[in-house]
C-alpha positions as CSV (number, residue, x, y, z in Angstrom):
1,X,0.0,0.0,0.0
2,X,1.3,3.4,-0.5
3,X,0.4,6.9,1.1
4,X,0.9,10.6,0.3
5,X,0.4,13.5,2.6
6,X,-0.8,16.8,2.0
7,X,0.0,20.0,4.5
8,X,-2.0,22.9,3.9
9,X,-1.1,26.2,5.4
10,X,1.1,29.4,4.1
11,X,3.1,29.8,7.4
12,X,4.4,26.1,6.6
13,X,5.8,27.6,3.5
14,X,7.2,30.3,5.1
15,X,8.7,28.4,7.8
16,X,7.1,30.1,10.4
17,X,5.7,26.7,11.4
18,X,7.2,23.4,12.3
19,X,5.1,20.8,9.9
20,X,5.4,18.2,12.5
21,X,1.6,16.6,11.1
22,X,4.0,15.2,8.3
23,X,6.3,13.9,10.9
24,X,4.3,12.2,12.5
25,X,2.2,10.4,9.9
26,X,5.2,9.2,8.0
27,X,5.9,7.2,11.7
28,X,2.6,5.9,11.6
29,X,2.5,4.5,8.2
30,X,6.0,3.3,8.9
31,X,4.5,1.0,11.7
32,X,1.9,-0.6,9.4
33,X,4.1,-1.6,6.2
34,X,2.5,1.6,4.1
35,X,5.2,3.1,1.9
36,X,4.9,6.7,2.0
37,X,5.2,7.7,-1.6
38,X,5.2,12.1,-1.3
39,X,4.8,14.5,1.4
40,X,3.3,17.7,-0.2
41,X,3.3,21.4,1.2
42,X,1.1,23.7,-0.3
43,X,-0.4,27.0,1.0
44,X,-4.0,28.7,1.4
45,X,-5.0,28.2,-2.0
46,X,-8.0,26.1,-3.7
47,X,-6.0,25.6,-7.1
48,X,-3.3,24.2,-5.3
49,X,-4.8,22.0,-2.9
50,X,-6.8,20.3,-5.5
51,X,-3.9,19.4,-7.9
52,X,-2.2,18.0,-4.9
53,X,-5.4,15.9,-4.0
54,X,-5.0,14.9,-7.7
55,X,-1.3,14.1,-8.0
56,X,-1.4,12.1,-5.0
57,X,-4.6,10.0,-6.2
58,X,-2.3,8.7,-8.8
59,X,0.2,7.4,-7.1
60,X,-1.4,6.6,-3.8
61,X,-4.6,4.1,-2.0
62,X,-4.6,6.5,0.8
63,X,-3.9,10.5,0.8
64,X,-3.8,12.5,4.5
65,X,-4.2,16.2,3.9
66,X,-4.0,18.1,7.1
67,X,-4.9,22.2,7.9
68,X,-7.0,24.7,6.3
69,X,-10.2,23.7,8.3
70,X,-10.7,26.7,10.6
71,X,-13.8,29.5,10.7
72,X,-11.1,32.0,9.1
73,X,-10.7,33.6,5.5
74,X,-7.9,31.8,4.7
75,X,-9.0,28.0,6.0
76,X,-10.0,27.2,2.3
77,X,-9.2,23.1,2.5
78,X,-13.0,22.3,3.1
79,X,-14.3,24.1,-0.2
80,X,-11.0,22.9,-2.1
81,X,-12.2,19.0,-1.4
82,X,-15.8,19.7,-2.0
83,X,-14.8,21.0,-5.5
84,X,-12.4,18.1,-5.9
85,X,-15.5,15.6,-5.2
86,X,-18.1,17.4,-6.5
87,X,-20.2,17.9,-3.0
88,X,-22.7,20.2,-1.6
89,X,-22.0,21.9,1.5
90,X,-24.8,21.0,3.8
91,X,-25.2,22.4,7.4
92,X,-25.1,20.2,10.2
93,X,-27.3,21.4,13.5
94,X,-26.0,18.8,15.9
95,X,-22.2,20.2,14.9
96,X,-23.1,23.6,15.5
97,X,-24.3,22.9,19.2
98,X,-21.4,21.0,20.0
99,X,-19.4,24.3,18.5
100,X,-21.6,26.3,21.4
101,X,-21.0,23.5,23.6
102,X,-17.3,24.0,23.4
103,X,-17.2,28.4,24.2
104,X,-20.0,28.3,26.8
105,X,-17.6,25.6,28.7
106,X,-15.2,28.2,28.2
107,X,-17.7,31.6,29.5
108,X,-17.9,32.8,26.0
109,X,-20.0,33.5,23.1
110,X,-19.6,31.6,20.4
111,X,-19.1,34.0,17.1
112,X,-20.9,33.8,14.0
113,X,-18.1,33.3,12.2
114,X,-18.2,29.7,13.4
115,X,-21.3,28.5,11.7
116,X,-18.7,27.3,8.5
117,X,-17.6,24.7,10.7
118,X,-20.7,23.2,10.2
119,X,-20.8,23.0,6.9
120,X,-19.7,19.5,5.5
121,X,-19.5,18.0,2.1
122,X,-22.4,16.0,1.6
123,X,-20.4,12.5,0.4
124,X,-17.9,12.9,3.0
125,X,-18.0,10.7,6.4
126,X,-17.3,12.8,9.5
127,X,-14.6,12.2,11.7
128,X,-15.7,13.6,15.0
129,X,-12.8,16.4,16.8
130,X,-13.1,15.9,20.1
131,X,-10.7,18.8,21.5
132,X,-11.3,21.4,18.7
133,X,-14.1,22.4,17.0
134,X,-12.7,22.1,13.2
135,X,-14.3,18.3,11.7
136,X,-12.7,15.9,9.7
137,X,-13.2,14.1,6.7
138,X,-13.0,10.6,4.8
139,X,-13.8,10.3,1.2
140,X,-13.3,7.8,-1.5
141,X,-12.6,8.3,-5.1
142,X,-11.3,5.3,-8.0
143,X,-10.1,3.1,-4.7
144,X,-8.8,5.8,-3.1
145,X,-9.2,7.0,0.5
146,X,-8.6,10.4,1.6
147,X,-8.6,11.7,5.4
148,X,-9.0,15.5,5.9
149,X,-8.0,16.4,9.4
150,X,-7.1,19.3,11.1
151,X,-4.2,21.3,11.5
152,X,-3.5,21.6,14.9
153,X,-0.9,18.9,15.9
154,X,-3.1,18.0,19.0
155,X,-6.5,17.7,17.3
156,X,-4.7,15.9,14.2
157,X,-3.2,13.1,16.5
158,X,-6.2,12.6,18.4
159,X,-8.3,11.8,15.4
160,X,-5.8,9.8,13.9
161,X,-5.8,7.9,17.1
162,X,-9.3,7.5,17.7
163,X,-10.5,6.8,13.9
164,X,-7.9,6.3,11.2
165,X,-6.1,3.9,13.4
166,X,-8.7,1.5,13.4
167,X,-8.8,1.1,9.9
168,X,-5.4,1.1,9.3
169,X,-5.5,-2.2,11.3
170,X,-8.2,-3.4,9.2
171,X,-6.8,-2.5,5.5
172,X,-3.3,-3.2,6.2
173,X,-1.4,-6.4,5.3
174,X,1.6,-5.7,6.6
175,X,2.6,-4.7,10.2
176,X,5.8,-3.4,11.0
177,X,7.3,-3.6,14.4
178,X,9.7,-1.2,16.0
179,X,11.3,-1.3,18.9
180,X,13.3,2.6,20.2
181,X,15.9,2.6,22.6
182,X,17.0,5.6,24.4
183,X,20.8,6.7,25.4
184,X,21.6,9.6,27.3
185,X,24.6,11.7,26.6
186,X,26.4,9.1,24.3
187,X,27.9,10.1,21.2
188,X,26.4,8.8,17.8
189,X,30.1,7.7,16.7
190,X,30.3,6.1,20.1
191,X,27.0,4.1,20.4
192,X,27.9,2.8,16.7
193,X,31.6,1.7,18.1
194,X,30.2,-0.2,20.0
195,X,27.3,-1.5,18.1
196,X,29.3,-2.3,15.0
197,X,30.1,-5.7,15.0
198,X,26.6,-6.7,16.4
199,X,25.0,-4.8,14.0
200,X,26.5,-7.0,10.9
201,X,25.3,-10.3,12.2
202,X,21.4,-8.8,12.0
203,X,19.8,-10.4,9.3
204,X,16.1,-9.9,10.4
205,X,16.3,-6.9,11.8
206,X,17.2,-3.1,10.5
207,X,18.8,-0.6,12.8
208,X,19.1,3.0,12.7
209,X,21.1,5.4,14.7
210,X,18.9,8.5,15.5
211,X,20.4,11.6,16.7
212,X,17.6,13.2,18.3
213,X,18.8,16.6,20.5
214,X,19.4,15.7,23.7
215,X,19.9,12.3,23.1
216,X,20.3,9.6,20.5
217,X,17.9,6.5,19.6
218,X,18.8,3.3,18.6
219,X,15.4,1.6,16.2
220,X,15.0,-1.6,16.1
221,X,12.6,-2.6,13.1
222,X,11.4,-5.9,11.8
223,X,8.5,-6.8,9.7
224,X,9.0,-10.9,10.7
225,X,6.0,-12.7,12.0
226,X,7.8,-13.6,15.6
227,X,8.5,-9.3,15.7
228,X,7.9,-8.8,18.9
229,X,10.3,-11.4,20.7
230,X,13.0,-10.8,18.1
231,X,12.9,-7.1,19.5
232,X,12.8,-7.8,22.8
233,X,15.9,-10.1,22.5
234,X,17.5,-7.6,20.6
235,X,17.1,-4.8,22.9
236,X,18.7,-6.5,25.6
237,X,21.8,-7.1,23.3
238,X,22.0,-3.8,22.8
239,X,21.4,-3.0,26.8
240,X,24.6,-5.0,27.7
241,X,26.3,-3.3,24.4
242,X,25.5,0.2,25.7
243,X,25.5,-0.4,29.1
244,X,24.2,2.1,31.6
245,X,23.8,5.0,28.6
246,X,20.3,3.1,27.7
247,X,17.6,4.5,30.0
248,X,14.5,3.7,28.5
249,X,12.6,2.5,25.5
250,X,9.5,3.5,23.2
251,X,8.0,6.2,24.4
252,X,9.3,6.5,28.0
253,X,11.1,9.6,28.7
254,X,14.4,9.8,31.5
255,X,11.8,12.3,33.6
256,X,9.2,9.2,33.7
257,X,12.0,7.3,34.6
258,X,13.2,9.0,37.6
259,X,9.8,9.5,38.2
260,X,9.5,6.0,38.7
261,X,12.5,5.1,40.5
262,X,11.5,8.4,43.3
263,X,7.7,6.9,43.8
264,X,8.8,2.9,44.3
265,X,11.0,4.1,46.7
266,X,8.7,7.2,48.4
267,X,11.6,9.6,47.8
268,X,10.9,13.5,47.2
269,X,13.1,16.1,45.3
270,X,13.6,19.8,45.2
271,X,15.6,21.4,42.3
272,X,17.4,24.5,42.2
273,X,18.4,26.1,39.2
274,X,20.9,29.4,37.9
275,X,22.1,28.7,34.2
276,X,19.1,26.3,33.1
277,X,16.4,28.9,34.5
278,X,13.5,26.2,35.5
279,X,14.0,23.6,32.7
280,X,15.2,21.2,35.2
281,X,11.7,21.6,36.9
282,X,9.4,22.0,34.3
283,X,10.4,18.5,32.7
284,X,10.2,16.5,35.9
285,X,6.6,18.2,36.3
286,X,5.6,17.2,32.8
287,X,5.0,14.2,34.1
288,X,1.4,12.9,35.4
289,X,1.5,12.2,39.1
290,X,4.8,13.7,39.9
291,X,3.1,15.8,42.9
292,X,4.1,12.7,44.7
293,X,7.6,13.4,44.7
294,X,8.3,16.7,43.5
295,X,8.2,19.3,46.3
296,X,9.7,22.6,45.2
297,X,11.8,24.1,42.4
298,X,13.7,27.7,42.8
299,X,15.6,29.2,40.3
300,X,17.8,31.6,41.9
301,X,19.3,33.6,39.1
302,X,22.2,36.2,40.8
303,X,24.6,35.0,43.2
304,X,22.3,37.6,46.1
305,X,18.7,34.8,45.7
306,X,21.7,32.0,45.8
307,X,22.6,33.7,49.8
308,X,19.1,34.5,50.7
309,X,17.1,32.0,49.3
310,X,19.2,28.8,49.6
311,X,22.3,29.9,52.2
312,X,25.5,29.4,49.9
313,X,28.0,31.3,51.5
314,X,29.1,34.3,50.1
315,X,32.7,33.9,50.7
316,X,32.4,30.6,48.9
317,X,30.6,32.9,45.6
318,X,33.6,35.3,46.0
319,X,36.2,32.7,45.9
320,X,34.5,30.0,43.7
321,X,32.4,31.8,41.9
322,X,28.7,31.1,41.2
323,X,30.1,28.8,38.4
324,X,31.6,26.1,40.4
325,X,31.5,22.9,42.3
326,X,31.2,24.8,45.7
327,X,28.6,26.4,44.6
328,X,26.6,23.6,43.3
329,X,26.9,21.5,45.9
330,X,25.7,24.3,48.4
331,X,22.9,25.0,46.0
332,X,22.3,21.6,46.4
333,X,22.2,21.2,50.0
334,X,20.3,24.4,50.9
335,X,17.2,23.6,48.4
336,X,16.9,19.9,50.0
337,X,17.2,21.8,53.6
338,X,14.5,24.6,53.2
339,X,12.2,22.1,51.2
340,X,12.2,18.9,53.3
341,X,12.9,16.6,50.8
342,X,14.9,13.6,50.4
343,X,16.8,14.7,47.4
344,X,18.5,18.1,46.1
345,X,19.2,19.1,42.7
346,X,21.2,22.0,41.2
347,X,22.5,23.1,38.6
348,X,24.8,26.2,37.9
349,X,26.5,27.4,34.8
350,X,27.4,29.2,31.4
351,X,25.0,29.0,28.9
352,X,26.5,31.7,26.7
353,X,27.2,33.1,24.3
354,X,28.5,35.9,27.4
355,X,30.5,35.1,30.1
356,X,32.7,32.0,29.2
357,X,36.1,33.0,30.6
358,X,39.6,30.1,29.5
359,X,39.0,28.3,32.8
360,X,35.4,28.7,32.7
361,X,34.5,28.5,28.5
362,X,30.8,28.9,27.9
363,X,28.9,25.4,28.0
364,X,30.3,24.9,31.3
365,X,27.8,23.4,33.8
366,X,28.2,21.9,37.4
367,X,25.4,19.6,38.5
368,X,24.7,19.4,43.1
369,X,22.9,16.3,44.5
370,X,22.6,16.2,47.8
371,X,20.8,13.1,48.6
372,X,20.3,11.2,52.4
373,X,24.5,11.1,53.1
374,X,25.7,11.4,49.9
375,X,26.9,14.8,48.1
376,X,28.5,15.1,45.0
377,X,29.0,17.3,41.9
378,X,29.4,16.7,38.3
379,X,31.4,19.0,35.6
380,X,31.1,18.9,32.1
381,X,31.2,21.2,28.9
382,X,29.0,21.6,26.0
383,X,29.7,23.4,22.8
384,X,25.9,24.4,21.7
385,X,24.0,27.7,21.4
386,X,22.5,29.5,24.8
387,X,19.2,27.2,23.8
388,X,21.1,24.1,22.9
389,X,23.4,24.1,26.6
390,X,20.5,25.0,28.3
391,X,18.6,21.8,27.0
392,X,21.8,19.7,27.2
393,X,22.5,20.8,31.1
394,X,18.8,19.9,32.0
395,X,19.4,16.0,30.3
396,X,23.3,15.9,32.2
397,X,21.5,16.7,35.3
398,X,18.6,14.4,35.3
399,X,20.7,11.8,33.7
400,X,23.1,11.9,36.7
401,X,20.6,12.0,38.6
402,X,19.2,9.1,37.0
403,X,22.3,7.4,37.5
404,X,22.9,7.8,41.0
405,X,19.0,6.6,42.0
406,X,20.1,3.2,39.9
407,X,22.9,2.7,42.6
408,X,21.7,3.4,45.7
C-alpha cells in the first residue's frame, strides 16, 4: 500500500511553522508496512490544494491532507475538497451545538463566524474532533481513501488515534514492528563503536542510529511474523552493548524514569536552578503524578537569591564563583534543607554566548545532588547555542541523577 500526505497552510511555507503533522504520519505508516510515496506542502490556496489531491490519487490508496479547516478567511481546505468531489456543503445542526458546547464551557459566546464549521460535504464521512471544533473528513474516489484532518498537531493526532487507526489495522497487510531505545549523553560515533560488530550479524532486523537533541535513539525494526520477541531479544543485546547510557525505550522519557525510580521508593526532590532557569523543573513536572515526589523548584538567578534564598556562602561565591562545584553543591544542599525533601538538585553554569572565561568556557555546567548522606558534583562542557546548553545541562542533570538513584 502506498500513502501521500498533503499540508495545507502558508506559514508552513514560510517556515514560520514546524510541519510536525508530516512527521508524524510518516511514523505511523512506517509502523503498518505503508510506503509513503510524497509529502506535499502547499499554501492557502484552492487551485493548489486540488492538484495536490489529484497528483497524490495517482500514485497513492490513501492521501492524508492536514490544515485549512478553521472558521477563518484563509482556512480554504473544506471548499478545495468539495470542489475536488463534486459535494454540496450542507449544514449540520448537531455540529453547531457542540461548536456552542465548546465556548459556553469556556464563558464565552460563540461568534458567528463559526457557523462554517458546520458545513460538510455532503459524500464525505465525519470524523468527530473531540478537542477542537474544526471536523474531519473521509472520502473515496477510484479506490482511493482520503482523510482530511485538522491542522492543529493536538486535534490531528487525536483523530488519527481515535479513527484512522482502526482502519489502518483493518486494510493493512503488513505490520511493521519497532522497537526505540534511548541513550543519554552518548555520542552517535560512540553508540555505533560499539554497536558495530553486532549490527553485521542482524539479518532480520534493520537498525538505525537516530540523533535526536538531547539524546540519540537506537530503532529496532522488523517486519518478521515472531517481531515482537526478536525485539525484545534484541534490545537486551544492545542494553549489555550500551551499558548504563540506555535509559528507556518506546516512548518512556528519562523524567518518567526517575519519576518512577523516586515513587517505588517514596523519595521527594527539590531542584534548584541558575544557568538552566526552571528547565530542570518543568520537565520533571511534565510528568502525570509527579506531585508525589516533586516538592519545590527555585531558580535563583544572581549569586544575592543564591545567599538569601538557599544559604551558599558568600565567601564561597567570592572565591569560587557562582560557576563552580562549591557552589553547586551548596545550592544543592540548601534547596533539599528549606524544602524537606529527600533529594536536592542544582545546577549552575554558562549558557552563553556571554561570560565564558579560559577556565570557565561557555557550556560549562556543574550539576549538586545532595541526597540522604551522599553529596557530589558533576562537571562537564558543552559546545551548543544558549538554547542548545540549556537543553543539554537539564538531560546531564537528570541523567546523573538518573544514574545515582540506579545505585543506591
Amino acid at each position: 500500500m502506498n500513502a501521500c500526505i498533503i499540508s495545507v497552510g502558508d506559514e508552513l511555507l514560510s517556515g514560520s511553522v514546524v510541519n510536525s503533522n508530516s512527521l508524524y504520519l510518516a511514523n505511523q505508516l512506517r509502523d503498518f508496512g505503508i510506503s509513503l510515496k510524497k509529502i506535499l506542502t502547499v499554501g492557502d490556496n484552492e487551485k493548489d490544494i486540488i492538484e495536490s489531491l489529484e497528483s497524490c490519487k495517482k500514485s497513492s490508496n490513501i492521501v492524508f491532507i492536514t490544515g485549512g479547516l478553521g472558521a477563518t478567511h484563509d482556512d480554504v481546505t473544506k471548499n478545495a475538497v468539495a470542489k475536488y468531489f463534486n459535494s454540496q456543503l450542507l449544514f449540520h445542526e448537531d455540529i453547531i451545538r457542540k461548536i456552542r458546547a465548546v465556548f459556553e464551557k469556556r464563558s464565552q459566546k460563540m461568534p458567528d463566524v463559526n457557523k462554517v464549521l458546520a458545513y460538510i460535504p455532503d459524500n464525505a464521512v465525519i470524523l468527530p474532533n473531540t478537542l477542537g471544533t474544526a471536523q474531519g473528513m473521509r472520502f473515496e474516489k477510484d479506490e482511493t481513501i482520503f482523510y482530511v484532518m485538522p491542522g492543529v498537531p493536538a486535534e490531528m493526532k487525536q483523530m488519527f488515534g481515535n479513527v484512522v487507526l482502526q482502519e489502518l489495522n483493518k486494510i493493512s497487510n503488513k505490520k511493521i514492528r519497532t522497537k526505540i531505545i534511548h541513550t543519554a549523553l552518548a555520542p552517535e560515533s560512540e553508540i555505533y563503536s560499539k554497536l558495530e560488530n553486532w549490527i553485521k550479524k542482524q539479518s532480520k532486523i534493520k537498525i538505525s542510529i537516530l540523533p535526536r537533541l538531547p539524546e540519540v535513539d537506537v530503532s529496532l525494526t522488523t517486519d518478521s511474523v515472531d517481531g515482537s520477541k526478536l525485539l525484545q531479544n534484541a534490545a537486551n543485546e544492545v542494553k549489555v552493548l550500551l551499558g548504563n547510557a540506555v535509559y528507556a525505550y518506546d516512548s518512556e522519557t528519562l523524567e518518567q524514569v526517575i519519576g518512577k525510580i523516586l515513587s517505588e521508593n517514596h523519595k521527594t526532590i527539590a531542584v534548584a536552578e541558575s544557568c538552566t532557569g526552571g528547565m530542570i523543573a518543568n520537565r520533571l513536572t511534565n510528568v502525570s503524578g509527579s506531585s508525589q515526589y516533586f516538592k519545590m523548584g527555585i531558580v535563583t538567578y544572581c549569586n544575592e537569591s543564591k545567599s538569601a534564598i538557599l544559604g551558599v556562602k558568600e565567601n564561597a561565591l567570592k572565591k569560587y564563583g557562582a560557576v563552580s562545584k562549591e557552589t553547586a553543591l551548596e545550592m544543592a544542599e540548601g534547596v533539599r534543607k528549606i524544602s524537606g525533601c529527600d533529594i536536592g538538585l542544582s545546577s549552575t553554569g554558562i549558557a552563553g554566548p556571554l561570560g565564558g572565561s579560559e577556565l570557565k568556557p561557555v557550556g560549562t555546567i556543574f550539576i549538586g545532588l545532595s541526597l540522604y548522606g551522599f553529596s557530589e558534583t558533576y562537571h562537564k562542557v558543552f559546545t551548543g547555542n544558549r538554547e542548545t546548553n540549556k537543553l543539554l545541562f537539564s538531560q546531564y542533570a537528570l541523567n546523573q541523577l538518573r544514574l545515582v538513584l540506579h545505585c543506591r
